[in-house]
LODREN-463492 format. One record per residue (C-alpha): residue in three letters; z, y negated, x negated. Coordinates in steps of 0.5 Angstrom, whole numbers, plus 2048, in hexadecimal, padded with zeros to 3 digits. Last residue first. Example, Ala and Ser with C-alpha at 12.3 -4.5 7.8 and 13.67 -1.06 7.14 Angstrom:
Ser80E8027E5;Ala8108097E7;
***
This chain:
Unk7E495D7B1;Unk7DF95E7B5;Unk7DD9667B4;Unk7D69677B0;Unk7D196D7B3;Unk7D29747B2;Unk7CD9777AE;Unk7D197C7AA;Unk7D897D7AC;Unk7DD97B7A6;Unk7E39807A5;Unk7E897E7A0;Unk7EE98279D;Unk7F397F798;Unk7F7985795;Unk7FE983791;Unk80398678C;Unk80698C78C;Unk80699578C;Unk802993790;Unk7FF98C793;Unk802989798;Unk7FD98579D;Unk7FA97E79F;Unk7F497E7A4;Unk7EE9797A4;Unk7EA9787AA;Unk7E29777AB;Unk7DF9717B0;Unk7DB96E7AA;Unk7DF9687AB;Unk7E596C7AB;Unk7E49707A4;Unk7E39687A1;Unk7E99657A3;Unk7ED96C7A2;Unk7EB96C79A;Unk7EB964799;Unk7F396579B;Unk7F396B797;Unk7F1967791;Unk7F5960792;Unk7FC962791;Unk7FC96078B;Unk7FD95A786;Unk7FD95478B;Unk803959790;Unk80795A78A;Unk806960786;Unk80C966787;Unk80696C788;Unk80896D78F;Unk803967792;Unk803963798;Unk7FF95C796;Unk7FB95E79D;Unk7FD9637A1;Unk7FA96B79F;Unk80096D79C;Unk80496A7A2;Unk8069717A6;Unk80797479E;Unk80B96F79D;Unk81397179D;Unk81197879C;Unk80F977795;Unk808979794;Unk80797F78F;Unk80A97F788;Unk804981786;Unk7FF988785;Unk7F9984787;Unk7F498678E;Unk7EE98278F;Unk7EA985795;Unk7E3982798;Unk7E098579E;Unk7D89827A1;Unk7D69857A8;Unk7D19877AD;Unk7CE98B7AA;Unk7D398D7A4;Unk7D498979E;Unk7D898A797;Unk7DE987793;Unk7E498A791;Unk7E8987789;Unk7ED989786;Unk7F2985782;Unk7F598A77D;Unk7FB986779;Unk80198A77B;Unk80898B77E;Unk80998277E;Unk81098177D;Unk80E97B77A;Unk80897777D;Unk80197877A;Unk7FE97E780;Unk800979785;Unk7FB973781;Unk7F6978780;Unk7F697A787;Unk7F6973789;Unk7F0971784;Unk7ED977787;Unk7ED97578E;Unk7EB96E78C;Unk7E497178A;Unk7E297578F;Unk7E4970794;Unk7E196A790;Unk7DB96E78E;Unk7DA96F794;Unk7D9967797;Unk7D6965792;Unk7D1969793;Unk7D096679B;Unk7D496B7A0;Unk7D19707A6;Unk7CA9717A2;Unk7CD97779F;Unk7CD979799;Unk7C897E796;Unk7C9985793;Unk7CF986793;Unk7D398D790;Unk7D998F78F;Unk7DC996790;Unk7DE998789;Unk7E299378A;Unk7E298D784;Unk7E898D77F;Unk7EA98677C;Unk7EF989777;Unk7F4982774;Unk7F597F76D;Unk7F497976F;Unk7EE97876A;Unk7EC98076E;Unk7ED97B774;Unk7E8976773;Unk7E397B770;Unk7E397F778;Unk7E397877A;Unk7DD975777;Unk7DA97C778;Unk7DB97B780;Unk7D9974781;Unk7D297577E;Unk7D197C781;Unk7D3978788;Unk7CD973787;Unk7C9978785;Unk7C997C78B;Unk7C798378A;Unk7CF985789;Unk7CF98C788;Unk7CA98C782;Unk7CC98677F;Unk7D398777F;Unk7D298F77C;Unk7CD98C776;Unk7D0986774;Unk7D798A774;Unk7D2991770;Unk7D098B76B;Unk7D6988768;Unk7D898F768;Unk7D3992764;Unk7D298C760;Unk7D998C75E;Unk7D999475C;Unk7D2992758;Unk7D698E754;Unk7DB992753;Unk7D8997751;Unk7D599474C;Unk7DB991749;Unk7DE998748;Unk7D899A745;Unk7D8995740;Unk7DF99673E;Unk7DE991737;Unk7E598E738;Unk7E2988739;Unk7DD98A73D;Unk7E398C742;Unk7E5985741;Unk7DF983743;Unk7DF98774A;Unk7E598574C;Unk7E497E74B;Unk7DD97E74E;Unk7E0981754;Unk7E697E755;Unk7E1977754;Unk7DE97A75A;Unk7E297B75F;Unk7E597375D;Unk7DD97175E;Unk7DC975764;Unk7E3972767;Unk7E096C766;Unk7D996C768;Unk7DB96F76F;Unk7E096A770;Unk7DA96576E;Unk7D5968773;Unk7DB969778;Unk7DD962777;Unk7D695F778;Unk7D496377E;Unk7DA962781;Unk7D895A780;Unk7D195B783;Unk7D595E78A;Unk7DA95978A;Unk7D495478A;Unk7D095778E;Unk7D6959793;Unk7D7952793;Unk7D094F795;Unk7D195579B;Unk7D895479D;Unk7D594D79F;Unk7DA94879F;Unk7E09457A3;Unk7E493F7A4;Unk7E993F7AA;Unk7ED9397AC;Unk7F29397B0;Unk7F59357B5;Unk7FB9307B7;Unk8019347B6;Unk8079307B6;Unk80C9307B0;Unk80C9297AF;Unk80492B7AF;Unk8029317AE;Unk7FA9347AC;Unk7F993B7AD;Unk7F593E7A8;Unk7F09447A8;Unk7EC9467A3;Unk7E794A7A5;Unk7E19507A1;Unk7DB9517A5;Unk7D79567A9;Unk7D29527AD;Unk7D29567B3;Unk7D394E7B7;Unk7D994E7B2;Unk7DB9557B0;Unk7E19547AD;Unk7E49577A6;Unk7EC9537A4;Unk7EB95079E;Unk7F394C79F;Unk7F594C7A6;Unk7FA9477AA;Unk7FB9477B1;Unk7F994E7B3;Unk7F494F7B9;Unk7F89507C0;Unk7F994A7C3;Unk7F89437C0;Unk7F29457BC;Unk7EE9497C1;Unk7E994E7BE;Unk7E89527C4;Unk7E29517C6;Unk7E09517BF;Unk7D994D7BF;Unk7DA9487B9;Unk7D89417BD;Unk7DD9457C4;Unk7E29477C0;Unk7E29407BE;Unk7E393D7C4;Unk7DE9377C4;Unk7E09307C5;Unk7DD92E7BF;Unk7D69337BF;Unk7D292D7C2;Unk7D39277BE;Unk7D292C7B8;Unk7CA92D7B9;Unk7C99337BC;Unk7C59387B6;Unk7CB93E7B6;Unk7C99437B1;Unk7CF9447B0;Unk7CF9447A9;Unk7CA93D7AA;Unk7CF93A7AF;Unk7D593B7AA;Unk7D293A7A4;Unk7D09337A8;Unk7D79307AA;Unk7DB9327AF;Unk7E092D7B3;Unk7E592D7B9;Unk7E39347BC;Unk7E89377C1;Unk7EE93B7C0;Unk7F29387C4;Unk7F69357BF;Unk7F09327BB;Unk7EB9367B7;Unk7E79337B1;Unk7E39377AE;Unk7DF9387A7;Unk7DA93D7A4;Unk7DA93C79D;Unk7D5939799;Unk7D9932799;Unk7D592C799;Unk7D692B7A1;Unk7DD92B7A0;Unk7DC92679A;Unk7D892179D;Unk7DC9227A5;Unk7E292079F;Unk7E091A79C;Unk7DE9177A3;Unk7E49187A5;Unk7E891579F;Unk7E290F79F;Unk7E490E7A7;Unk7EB90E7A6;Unk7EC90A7A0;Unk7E79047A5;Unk7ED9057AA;Unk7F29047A5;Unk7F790A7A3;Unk7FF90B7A4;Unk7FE9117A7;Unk7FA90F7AD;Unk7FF9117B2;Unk80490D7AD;Unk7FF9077AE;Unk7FF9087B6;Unk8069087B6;Unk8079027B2;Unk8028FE7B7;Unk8069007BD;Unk80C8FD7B8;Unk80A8F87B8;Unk8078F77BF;Unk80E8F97C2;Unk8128F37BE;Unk80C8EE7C0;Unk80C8F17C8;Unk8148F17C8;Unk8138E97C5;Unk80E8E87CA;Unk8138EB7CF;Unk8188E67CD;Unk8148E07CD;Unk8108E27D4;Unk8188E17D8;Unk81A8DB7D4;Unk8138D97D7;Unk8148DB7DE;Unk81B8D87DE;Unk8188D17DC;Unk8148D27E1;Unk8188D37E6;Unk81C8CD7E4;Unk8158C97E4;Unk8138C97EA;Unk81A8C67ED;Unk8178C17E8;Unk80F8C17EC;Unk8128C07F2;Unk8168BA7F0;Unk8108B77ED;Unk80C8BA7F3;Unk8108B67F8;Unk8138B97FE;Unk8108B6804;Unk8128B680D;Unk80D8B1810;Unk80E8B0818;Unk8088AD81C;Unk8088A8822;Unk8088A782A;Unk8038AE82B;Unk8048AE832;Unk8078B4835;Unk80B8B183C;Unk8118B1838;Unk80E8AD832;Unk80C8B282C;Unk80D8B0825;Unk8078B4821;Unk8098B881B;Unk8088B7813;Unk8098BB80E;Unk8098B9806;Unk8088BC7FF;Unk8088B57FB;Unk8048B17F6;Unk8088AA7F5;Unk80E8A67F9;Unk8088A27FD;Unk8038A77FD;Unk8008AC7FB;Unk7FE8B27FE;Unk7FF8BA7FE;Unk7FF8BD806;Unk8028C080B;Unk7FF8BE812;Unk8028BE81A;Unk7FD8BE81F;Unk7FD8BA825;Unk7F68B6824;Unk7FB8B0821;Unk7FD8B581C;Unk7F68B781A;Unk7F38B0818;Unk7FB8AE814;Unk7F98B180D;Unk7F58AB80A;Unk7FA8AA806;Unk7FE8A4806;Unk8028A080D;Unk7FF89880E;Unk80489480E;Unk809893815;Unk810893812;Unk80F89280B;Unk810896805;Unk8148937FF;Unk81A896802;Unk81789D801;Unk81A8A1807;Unk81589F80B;Unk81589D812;Unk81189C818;Unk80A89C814;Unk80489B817;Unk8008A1819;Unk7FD89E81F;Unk8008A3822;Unk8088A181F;Unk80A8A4819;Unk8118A6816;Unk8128A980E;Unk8188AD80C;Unk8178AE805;Unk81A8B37FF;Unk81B8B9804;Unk8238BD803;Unk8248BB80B;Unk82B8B880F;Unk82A8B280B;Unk8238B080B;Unk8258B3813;Unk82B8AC813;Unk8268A7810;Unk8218A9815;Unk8258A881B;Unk8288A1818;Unk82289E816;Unk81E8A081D;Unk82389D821;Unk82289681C;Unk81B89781E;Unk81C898826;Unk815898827;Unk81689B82E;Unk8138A182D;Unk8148A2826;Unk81C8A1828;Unk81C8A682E;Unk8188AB829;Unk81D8AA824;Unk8228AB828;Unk81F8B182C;Unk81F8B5826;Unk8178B8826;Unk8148B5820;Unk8198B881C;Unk8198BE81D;Unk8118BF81D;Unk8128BB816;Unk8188C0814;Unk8138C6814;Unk80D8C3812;Unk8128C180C;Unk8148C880C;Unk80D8CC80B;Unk80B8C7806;Unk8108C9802;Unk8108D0802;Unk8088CF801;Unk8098CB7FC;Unk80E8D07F8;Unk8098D57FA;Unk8038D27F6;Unk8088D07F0;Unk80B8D77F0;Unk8048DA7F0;Unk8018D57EA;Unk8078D67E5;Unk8068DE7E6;Unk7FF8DC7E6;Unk8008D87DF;Unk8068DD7DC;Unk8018E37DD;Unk7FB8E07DA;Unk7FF8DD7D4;Unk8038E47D3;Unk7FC8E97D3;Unk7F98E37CF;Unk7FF8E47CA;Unk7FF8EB7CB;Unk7F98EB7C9;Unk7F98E77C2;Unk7FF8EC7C1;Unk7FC8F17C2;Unk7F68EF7BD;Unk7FC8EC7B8;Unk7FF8F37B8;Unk7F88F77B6;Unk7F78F27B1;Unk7FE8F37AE;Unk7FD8FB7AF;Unk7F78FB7AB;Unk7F88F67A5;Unk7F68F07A5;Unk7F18EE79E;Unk7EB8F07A2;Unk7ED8EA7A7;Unk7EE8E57A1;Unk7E88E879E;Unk7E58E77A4;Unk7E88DF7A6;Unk7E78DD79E;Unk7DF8E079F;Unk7DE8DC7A6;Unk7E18D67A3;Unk7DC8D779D;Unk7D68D77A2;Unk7D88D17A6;Unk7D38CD7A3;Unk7D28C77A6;Unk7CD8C47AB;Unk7C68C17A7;Unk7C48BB7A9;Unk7BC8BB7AA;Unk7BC8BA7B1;Unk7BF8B47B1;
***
């Protein structure tokens, strides 16, 4: 028997998970509730049922004790007990049975022999059943549940006492449990309508319990869930950027490892959730739901003296701010590539306008060799020459840094191919650029004030084409000046000129508006100030003043 191989329940074990994988959330989360509310309502219903039972017995247990200790003292039925007056017993019980709601009036002598019995069958002087008679002939009266002659019944007996205080026979007062049990049901029946509504409420409000947990999920299933989540911790941790999540309150709720590693935070993300963000990043004042800006696009920070470039984006659902998410670089890897790009553009506008300049040249040149004047030809030649090298010449021999030279004769050709005057002060001279801005950083101050002053110098009504330039140090400070002959700044912007996507050139803010911004963000870093004046007899003159070794301004 021991061999005999029990059967394989494996494919019902299969069918039964398939089928459970089959259910859909809000269906298996509706039959978990209602599997519960099921119990919940059986073991209700059972203890309620059990409790009123239990009280009901005891109620009328309470009142047959209550009618046997009348009973056995009405003087007829003592006087008949004593002298035993069977006839007189009949009567006087026949006329209480009537008088009470009890199913039964049974009467004993102390023998515990029957006097009168309302079962027919029942003779006078048998034996009474139950076993329950010991206790009353001690004195005392008693409720219990027994069998006897008419069946299971809750009964009460007494003791009949003589006048001189003998006991002289015994009163059973009973109600029979078939009886009770059908009063019983009544009350039960209204307990049961009473638990079938309010399950049908309970099945109603569980449906529609799981509905509304389905739709707060987004209609997606738990497993759909936790692939989407793990899906997007992979690709927020795979992003190079700085990342980070801000509740409400502006405390941390997620940072991924770009962030952690540019803020030098080596703390696990367990720890860091929960934190302020002004606190993670060292800026005091930072603080998202008050002062900061809701919404900033390539904005310049200092995070943990990490000079940054932010995006901050708040994040609204219906309509209700939740948070924001702040992304951000190091300034430094986009200033290098910013830096190698202006290079390569200066290289090639340099080249451009060189090869325009001098296919003028060549062409001019060899018409002149065509009409055989060779002397004017030469003299022109050399003329080039000579001018060409007294620009290099004084650019580089006021400006000893190389980089700004670069910058300088790139846009001194740029504007000859524009048809303008770049004209450098008698006065400039710049040995070396302070350490107060990264290289980058300089030649896009220089630069867009330029640009700026060409572009003014462009527009229409403009009274010349002369840009000049002022650029020099002292001790303690380094002076750049760029004066155009425009149109000058209208009135309607001069006090936002300097704002980002403000622009007085008629460009839509993607387009301009850009420059100046950059200007005034990097002059403040550096702790110096940029004005904004009228030229004479037109035009405009940006100043700027950038003290030598300050130290960087948070942003």
């Amino acid at each position: 028997m021991f061999d005999e191989k029990m059967p394989d329940t494996g494919i019902h074990e299969t069918r039964w998970k398939r089928f459970a994988r089959s259910l859909t959330f809000e269906v298996r989360l509706f039959l978990l509730l209602l599997a519960v509310t099921l119990v919940l309502l059986l073991t209700v219903g059972l203890a309620v049922s059990w409790a009123m039972e239990d009280l009901l017995y005891e109620q009328i247990g309470l009142r047959a004790e209550v009618q046997a200790k009348q009973i056995s003292s009405d003087p007829e039925l003592v006087a008949a007990v004593q002298t035993r007056n069977l006839p007189e017993i009949a009567a006087v019980a026949s006329r209480l049975e009537t008088a009470t709601d009890a199913d039964f009036i049974v009467i004993g002598d102390k023998n515990t022999k029957h006097l009168y019995h309302p079962d027919p069958k029942v003779k006078p002087g048998s034996q009474m059943q139950g076993g329950d008679n010991a206790e009353v002939l001690e004195g005392r009266t008693s409720v219990t549940l027994r069998r006897g002659t008419l069946g299971v019944s809750l009964r009460s007996k007494a003791p009949i006492r003589s006048q001189a205080g003998d006991i002289i026979g015994i009163v059973s007062v009973g109600y029979l449990q078939k009886e009770i049990f059908e009063s019983h049901s009544s009350h039960r029946g209204q307990i049961v309508l009473f638990l079938v509504a309010l399950m049908v409420g309970l099945f109603w409000s569980a449906w529609r319990f799981s509905l509304h947990i389905k739709r707060q999920m987004l209609g997606l299933e738990p497993v759909d869930i936790s692939r989407l989540v793990q899906q997007q911790e992979a690709v927020f941790e795979s992003i190079h950027e700085g990342v980070v999540a801000i509740g409400e309150s502006g405390r941390v709720t997620a940072i991924n490892r770009a962030a952690r590693e540019i803020l030098g935070d080596i703390r696990p993300h367990s720890q860091i959730v929960g934190e302020f963000f002004s606190e993670l990043v060292g800026l005091p004042g930072f603080g998202l739901a008050d002062s900061a800006p809701m919404e900033a696009k390539d904005e310049i920070y200092f995070f943990r003296g990490v000079q940054v470039i932010a995006n901050i984006v708040p994040v609204r659902i219906n309509d209700i701010l939740q948070g924001w998410v702040i992304s951000f670089r190091r300034k430094d890897e986009i200033s290098t590539l910013s830096m190698q790009l202006s290079q390569i553009q200066r290289y090639v506008d340099n080249l451009r306008v060189l090869r325009h300049e001098h296919m003028n040249w060549v062409a001019t040149i060899s018409g002149l060799l065509q009409m055989r004047h060779y002397d004017e030809a030469l003299r022109l030649a050399k003329m080039q020459s000579v001018t060409q090298q007294q620009v290099l010449d004084y650019i580089s021999g006021a400006f000893l840094d190389p980089r700004i030279c670069g910058l300088l004769i790139g846009k001194y050709y740029r504007a000859k191919e524009l048809g303008l005057e770049l004209a450098f002060d008698s006065g400039c001279r710049l040995n070396r650029l302070p350490d107060v801005l990264a290289e980058a950083e300089w030649m896009s101050i220089l630069g867009n004030l330029l640009d700026n002053a060409f572009d003014a110098a462009l527009t229409e009504g403009a009274q010349g084409n002369k840009v000049t330039l002022y650029m020099a140090e002292t001790e303690k400070e380094l002076i750049i000046e760029v004066a155009d002959n425009g149109c000058g700044i209208d009135e309607s912007v001069r006090g936002r000129i300097f704002e980002r996507g403000v622009s007085s050139k008629g460009k839509t803010a993607g387009e301009r508006g850009i420059g100046l911004y950059l200007v005034k963000t990097y002059v403040e870093q550096a702790g110096g100030v940029i004005t904004v004046d009228d030229n004479e007899p037109c035009g405009t003159v940006f100043s700027v003043f950038i003290p030598k070794g300050v130290n960087r301004a948070n942003v």
